[in-house]
C-alpha positions in Angstrom: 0.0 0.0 0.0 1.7 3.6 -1.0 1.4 6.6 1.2 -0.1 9.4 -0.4 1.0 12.6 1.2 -2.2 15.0 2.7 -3.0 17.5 0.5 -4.6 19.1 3.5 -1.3 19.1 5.4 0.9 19.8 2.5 -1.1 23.4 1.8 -1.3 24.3 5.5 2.4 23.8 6.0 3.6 25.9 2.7 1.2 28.5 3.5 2.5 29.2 6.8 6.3 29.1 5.6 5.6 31.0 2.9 3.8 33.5 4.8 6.5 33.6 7.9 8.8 34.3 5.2 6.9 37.4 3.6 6.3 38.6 6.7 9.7 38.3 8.1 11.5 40.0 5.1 9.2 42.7 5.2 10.1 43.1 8.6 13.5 42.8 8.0 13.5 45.7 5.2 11.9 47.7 7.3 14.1 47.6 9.8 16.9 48.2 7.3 15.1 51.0 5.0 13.4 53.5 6.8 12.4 55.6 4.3 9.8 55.0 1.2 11.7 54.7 -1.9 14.9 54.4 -0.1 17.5 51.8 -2.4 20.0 49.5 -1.5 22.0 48.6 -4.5 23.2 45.0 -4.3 26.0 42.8 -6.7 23.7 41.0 -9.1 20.7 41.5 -10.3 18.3 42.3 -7.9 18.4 45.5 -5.6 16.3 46.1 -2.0 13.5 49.3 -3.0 11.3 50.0 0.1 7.9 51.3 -1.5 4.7 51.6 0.4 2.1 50.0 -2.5 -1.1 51.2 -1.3 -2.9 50.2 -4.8 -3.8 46.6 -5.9 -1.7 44.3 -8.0 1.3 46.0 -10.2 -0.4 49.6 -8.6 -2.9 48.8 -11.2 -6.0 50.8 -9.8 -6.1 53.9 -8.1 -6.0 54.7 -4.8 -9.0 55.8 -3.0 -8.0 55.9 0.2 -9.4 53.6 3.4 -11.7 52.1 0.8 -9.1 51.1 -0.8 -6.9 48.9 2.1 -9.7 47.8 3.6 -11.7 46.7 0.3 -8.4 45.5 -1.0 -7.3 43.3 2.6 -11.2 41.9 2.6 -10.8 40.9 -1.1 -7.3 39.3 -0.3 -8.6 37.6 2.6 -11.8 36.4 0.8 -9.5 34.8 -1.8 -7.7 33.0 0.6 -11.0 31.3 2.3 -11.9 29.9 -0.9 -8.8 28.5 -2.0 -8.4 27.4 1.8 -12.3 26.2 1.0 -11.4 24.1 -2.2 -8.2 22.4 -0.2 -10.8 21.5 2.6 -14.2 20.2 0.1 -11.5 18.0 -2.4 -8.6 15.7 -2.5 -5.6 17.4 -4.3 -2.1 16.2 -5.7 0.8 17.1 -3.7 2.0 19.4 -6.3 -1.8 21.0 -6.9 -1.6 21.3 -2.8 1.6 23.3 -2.8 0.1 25.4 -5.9 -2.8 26.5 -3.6 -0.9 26.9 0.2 1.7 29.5 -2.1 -1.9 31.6 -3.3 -2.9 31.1 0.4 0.3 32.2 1.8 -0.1 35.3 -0.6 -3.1 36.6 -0.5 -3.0 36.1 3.3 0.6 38.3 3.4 -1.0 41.2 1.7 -4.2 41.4 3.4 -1.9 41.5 6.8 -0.3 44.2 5.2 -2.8 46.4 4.2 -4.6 45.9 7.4 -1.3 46.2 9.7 0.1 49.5 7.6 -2.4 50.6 5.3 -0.4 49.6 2.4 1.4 46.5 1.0 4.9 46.5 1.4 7.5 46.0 -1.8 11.0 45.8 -1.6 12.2 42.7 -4.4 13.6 45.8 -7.6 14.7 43.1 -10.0 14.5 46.5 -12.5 18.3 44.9 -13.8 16.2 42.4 -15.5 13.8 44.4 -17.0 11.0 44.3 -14.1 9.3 47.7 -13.6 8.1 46.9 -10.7 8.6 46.3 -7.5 7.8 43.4 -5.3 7.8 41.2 -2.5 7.9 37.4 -0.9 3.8 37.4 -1.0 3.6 38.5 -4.9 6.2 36.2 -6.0 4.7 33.4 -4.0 0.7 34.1 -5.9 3.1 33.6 -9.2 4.5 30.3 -8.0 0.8 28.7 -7.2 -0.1 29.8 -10.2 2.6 28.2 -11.8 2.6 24.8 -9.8 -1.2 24.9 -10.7 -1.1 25.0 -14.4 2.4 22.3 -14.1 0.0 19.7 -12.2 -2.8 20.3 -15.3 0.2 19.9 -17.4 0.9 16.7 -15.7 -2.2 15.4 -16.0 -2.8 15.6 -12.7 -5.9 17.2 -12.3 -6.6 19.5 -9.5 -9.8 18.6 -8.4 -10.9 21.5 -7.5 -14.6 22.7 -7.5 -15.8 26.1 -6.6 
């Protein structure tokens, strides 16, 4: 008989490293960079830019103020139930698991964000490779479930996921 890992205890345990590791960066920067927009200019090709993001994703949409953080926290927040939701109600691969505890751990950091300091904080200026903007541990991780998502469809392994 094989053992088949828990998808349940697979997602729980990326989302909370992921998140302890957006949260503890951002803390870190902030203890290094005190000012918004202050640089730190590393060898290779990414650089440390503290910036205060108070808009949604890519500072897409504009910003409106309280509405703004708190409609953008209770939307991040709402995300995560439902993917914590579809973890819960079906069976997932491993990989398909991961995918959703790295959207989890994101949309969970930035909510905690905007709640804790009115705005999302960014600090990851890969602008040496071409990036425009700047980013952090949380972002990056949303891209990774994403991407571990659409590698377990590749796969074949379907996600088995139903809203």
């Amino acid at each position: 008989m094989s053992h088949r890992p828990n998808s349940r205890a697979i997602a729980l345990l990326v989302a909370v490293l992921i998140f302890g590791l957006d949260q503890g960066s951002k803390l870190w920067v902030l203890h290094a960079q005190r000012l918004d927009g202050s640089r730190i200019v590393l060898p290779g090709p990414v650089n440390l830019t503290l910036v205060f993001n108070h808009s949604n994703a890519f500072g897409l949409a504009p910003v409106i103020g309280e509405l703004t953080r708190w409609g953008l926290a209770t939307l991040n927040l709402a995300v995560a139930a439902i993917l914590a939701g579809m973890v819960m109600r079906r069976s997932t691969s491993p990989l398909s698991a991961a995918g959703l505890g790295f959207l989890i751990a994101g949309a969970i950091g930035n909510a905690f964000d905007r709640i804790r300091f009115g705005a999302v904080i960014d600090f990851i200026d890969a602008s040496k490779l071409g990036f425009v903007w700047v980013f952090n541990v949380a972002d990056a991780s949303i891209d990774i479930g994403i991407g571990l998502l659409l590698l377990a469809a590749l796969m074949g392994r379907r996600a088995q996921i139903q809203p």
